[in-house]
C-alpha positions as CSV (number, residue, x, y, z in Angstrom):
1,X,0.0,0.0,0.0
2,X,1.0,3.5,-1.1
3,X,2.0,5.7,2.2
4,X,0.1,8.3,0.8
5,X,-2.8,6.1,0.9
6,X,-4.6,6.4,3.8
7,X,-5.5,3.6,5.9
8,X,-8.8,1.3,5.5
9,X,-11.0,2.3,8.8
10,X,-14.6,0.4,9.1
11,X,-17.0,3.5,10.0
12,X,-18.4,4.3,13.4
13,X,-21.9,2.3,14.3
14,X,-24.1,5.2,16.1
15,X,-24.9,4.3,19.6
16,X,-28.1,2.8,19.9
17,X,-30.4,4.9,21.8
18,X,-29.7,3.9,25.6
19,X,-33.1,5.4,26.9
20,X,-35.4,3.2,24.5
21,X,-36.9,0.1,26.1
22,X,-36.5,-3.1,24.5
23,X,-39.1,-4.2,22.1
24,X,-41.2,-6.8,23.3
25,X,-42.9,-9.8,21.3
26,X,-46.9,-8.4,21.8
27,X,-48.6,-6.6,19.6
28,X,-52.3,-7.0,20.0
29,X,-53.8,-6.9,23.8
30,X,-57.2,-7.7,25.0
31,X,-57.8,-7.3,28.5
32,X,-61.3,-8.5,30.1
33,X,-62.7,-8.5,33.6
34,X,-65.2,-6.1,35.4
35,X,-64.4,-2.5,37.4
36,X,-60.6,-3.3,38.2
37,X,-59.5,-3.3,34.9
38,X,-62.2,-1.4,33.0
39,X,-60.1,1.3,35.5
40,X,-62.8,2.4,37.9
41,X,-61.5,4.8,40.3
42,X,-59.1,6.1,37.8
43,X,-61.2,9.1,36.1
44,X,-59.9,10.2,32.7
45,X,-62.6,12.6,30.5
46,X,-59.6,12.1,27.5
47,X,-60.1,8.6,27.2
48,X,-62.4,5.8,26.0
49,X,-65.4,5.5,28.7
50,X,-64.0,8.0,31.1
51,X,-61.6,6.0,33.0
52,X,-57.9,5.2,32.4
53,X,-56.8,2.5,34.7
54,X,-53.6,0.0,35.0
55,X,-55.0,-1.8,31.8
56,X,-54.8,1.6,29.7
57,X,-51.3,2.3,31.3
58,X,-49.5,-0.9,30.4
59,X,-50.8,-0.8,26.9
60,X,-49.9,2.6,26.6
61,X,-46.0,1.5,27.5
62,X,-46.3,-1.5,25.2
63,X,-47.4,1.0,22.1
64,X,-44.3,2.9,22.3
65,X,-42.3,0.1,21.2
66,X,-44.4,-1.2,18.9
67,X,-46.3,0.7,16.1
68,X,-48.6,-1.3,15.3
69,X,-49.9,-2.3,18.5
70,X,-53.4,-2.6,18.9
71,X,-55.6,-2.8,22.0
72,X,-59.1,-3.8,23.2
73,X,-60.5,-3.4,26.6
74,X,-64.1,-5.4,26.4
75,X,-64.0,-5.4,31.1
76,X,-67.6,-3.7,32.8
77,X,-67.7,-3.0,35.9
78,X,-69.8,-5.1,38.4
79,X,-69.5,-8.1,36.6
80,X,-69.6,-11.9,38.2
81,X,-67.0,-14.1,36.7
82,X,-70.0,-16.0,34.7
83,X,-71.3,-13.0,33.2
84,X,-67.9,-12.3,32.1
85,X,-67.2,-15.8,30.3
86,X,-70.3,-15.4,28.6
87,X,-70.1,-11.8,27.3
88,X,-66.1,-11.3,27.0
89,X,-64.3,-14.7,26.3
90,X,-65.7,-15.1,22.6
91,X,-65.5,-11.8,21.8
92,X,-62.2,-11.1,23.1
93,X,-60.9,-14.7,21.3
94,X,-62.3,-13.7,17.9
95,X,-59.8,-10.4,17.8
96,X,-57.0,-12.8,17.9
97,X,-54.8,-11.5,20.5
98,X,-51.2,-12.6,21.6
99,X,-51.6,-10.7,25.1
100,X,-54.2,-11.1,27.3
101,X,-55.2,-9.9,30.9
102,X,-57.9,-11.0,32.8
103,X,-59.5,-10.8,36.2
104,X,-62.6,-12.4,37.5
105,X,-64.6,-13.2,40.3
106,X,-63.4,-10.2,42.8
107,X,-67.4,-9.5,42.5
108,X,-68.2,-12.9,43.0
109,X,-66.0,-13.0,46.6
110,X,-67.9,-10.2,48.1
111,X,-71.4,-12.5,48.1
112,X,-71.3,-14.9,51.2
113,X,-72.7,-17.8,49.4
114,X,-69.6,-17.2,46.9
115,X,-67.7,-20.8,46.1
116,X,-64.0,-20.1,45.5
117,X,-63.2,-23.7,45.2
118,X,-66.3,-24.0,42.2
119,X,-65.2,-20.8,40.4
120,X,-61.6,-21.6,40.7
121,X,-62.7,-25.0,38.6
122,X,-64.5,-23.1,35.8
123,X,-61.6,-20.4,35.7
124,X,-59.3,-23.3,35.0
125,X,-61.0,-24.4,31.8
126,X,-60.7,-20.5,30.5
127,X,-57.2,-20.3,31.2
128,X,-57.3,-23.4,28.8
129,X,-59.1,-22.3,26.2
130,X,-57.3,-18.7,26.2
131,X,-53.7,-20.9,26.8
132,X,-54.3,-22.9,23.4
133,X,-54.6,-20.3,21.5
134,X,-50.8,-19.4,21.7
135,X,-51.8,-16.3,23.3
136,X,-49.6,-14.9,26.7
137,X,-52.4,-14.8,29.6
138,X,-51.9,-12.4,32.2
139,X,-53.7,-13.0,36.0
140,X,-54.5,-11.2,38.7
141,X,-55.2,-12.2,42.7
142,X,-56.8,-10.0,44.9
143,X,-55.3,-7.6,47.2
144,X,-54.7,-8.5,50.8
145,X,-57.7,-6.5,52.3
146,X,-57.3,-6.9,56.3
147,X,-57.0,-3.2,56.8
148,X,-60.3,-2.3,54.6
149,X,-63.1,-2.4,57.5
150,X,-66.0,-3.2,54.9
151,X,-64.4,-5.7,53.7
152,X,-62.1,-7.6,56.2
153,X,-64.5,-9.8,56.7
154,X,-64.0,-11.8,53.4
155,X,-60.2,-11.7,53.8
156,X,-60.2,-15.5,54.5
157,X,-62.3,-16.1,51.5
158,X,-60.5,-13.7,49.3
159,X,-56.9,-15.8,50.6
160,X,-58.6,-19.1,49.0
161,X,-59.6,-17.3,46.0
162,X,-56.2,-16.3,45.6
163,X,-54.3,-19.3,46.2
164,X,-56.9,-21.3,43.8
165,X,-55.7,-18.3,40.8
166,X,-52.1,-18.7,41.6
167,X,-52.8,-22.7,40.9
168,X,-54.7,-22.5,37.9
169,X,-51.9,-19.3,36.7
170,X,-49.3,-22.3,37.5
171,X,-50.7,-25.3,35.6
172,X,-50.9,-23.2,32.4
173,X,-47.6,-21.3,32.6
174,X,-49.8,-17.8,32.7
175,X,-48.4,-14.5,34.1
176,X,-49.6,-14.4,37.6
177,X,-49.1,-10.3,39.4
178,X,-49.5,-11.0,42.9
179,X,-51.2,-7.8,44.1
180,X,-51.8,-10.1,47.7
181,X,-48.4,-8.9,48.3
182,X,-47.6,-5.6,47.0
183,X,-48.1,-4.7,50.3
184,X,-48.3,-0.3,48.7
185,X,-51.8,-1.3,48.6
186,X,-52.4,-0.9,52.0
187,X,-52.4,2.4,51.8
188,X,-55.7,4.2,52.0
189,X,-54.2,6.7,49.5
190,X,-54.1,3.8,47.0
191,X,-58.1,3.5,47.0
192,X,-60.8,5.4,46.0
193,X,-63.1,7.3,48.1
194,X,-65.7,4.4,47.8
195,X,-62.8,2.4,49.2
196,X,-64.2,-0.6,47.0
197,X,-61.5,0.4,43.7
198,X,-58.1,1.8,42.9
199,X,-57.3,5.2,42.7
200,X,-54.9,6.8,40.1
201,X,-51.9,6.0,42.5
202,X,-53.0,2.3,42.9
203,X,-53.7,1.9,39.4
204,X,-50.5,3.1,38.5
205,X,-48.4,0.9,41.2
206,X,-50.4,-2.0,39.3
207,X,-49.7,-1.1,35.5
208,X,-45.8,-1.0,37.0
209,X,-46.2,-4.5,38.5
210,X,-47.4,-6.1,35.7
211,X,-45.0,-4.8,33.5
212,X,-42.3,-6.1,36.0
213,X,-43.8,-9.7,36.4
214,X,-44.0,-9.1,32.0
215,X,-40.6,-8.9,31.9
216,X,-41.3,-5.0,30.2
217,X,-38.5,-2.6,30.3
218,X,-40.9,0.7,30.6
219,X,-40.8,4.3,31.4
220,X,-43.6,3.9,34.4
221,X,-42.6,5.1,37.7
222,X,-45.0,4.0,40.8
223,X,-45.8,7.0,43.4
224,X,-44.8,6.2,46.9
225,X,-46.4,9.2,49.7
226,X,-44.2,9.9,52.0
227,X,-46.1,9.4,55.6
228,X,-49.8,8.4,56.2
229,X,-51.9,11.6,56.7
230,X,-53.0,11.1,61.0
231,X,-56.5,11.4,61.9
232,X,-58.2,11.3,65.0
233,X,-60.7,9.2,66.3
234,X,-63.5,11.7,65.8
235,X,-62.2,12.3,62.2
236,X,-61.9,8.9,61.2
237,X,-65.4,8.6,62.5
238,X,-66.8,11.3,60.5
239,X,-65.7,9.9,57.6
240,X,-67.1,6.5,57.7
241,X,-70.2,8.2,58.4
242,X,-69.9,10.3,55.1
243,X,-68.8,7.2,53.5
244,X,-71.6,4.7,54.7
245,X,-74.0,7.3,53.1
246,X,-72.5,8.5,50.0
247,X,-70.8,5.1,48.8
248,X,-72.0,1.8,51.2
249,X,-75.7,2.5,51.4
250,X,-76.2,3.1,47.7
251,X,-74.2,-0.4,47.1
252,X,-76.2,-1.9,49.7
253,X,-79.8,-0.9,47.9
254,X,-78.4,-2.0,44.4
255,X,-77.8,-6.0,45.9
256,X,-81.4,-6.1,47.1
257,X,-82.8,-4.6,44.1
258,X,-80.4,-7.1,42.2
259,X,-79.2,-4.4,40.3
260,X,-75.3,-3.7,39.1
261,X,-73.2,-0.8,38.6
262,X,-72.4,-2.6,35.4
263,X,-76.3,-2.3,34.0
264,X,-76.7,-0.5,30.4
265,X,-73.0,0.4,30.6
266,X,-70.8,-1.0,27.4
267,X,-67.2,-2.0,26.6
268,X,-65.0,1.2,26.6
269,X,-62.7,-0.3,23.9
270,X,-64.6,-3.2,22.5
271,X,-63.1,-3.1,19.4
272,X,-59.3,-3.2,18.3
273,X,-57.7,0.5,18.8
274,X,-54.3,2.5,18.8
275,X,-53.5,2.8,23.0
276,X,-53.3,6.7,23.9
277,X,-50.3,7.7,25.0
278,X,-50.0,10.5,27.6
279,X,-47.8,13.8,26.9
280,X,-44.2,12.9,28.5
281,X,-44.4,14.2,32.1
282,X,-47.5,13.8,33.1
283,X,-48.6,13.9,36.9
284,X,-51.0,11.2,38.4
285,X,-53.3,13.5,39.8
286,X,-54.1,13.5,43.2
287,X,-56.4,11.8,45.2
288,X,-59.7,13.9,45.7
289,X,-61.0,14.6,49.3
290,X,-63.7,11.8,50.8
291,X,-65.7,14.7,52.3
């Protein structure tokens, strides 16, 4: 070679971009179920049906990897896990999806004459029909709910429950988010003021754990408060009070008229649909006053 000529050098590769997640191998979600994951709790006037929710959240994270990601939500709220087979499953099946969530019988768990053992059978065969489609099947168990006074009552019923999902989860190689122990939850500040569904902190904290037990690199950050707000006695008093009558009495009347929260209300996203995506910084707003 001429020593004039100047040296063969192979050209720089650009660095990839370090602050891009990973892609990941979905690209059409379904997610089915009642309140919890049609987002209740979690009120949103930008979005399909007025609530966001974790379901919302995690497939907004997925879309930004993956342009051609497509989404369905087909959960109403008050729902019984039967009612859900019969008005979700097929539906959410003929849309052919490779991701989907699911959660049901919460509802049925807060009826005393509710068999875990009986649901947790028929659940099974689901799992089986979703499973052998090739689809990814993400479950959910309930959250530990000693501290809720309404409900602590059904905390040994709820435990069965849960330990039935993580079996059936098991047997088909499903995702399984343990929400029985993210112990965040048991902060008040993670519910609703009907103390019955998630708030926009606890639905966040969720969409981050299922992306986690995913295996999702994502740009979701779960809010932590610093310190539980004190009240005393006579507070804490008052506002049971004001939540017996705006929120326990009204849920009360609609079991013995056999009515649901769920009646003449329709799928937010029953149909295949780009996932919003939120302007970069946006706050989870704060939890509104019980009063």
């Amino acid at each position: 070679m001429d020593e004039s000529t100047p040296p063969l050098t192979t050209p720089p590769v650009p660095a990839a971009d370090s602050t891009a997640p990973p892609p990941h191998p979905w690209h059409r979600m379904v997610s089915i179920g009642d309140s919890f994951t049609e987002g209740v709790g979690d009120p949103d006037d930008s979005v399909p049906g007025g609530f966001r929710g974790w379901a919302d959240r995690v497939a907004e994270e997925l879309a930004r990897t993956t342009d051609d990601f497509a989404y369905a939500n087909l959960a109403i709220r008050g729902r019984l896990f039967q009612p859900i087979v019969d008005e979700q499953l097929e539906p959410a099946l003929e849309l052919r999806p490779d991701l989907v969530t699911i959660s049901a019988g919460g509802n049925d768990m807060l009826r005393p004459a509710a068999d875990p053992d009986d649901i947790a059978s028929r659940l099974d065969a689901v799992i089986e029909q979703i499973t052998a489609t090739g689809a990814t099947v993400a479950m959910f168990d309930g959250p530990d709910i000693g501290n809720t006074p309404v409900l602590r009552s059904i905390r040994g019923r709820v435990a069965i429950w849960n330990e039935n999902v993580r079996t059936v989860a098991a047997r088909h190689d499903a995702v399984m988010v343990d929400l029985w122990g993210l112990h965040e939850l048991g902060d008040p500040r993670m519910w609703a003021p009907d103390r019955l569904h998630f708030s926009p902190l606890g639905h966040q904290l969720i969409a981050c754990e299922t992306l986690d037990c995913l295996g999702v690199d994502h740009g979701l950050t779960p809010d932590h408060p610093e310190g539980r707000p004190e009240r005393t006695w006579r507070e804490a008093r008052r506002d049971d009070m004001v939540w017996a009558r705006k929120y326990f009495v009204p849920w009360v009347g609609r079991r013995i008229r056999r009515r649901s929260s769920g009646d003449y209300v329709t799928a937010k996203r029953p149909a295949f649909g780009q996932a919003t995506i939120p302007g970069a910084g946006e706050q989870i707003p704060e939890q509104a006053e019980e009063a």
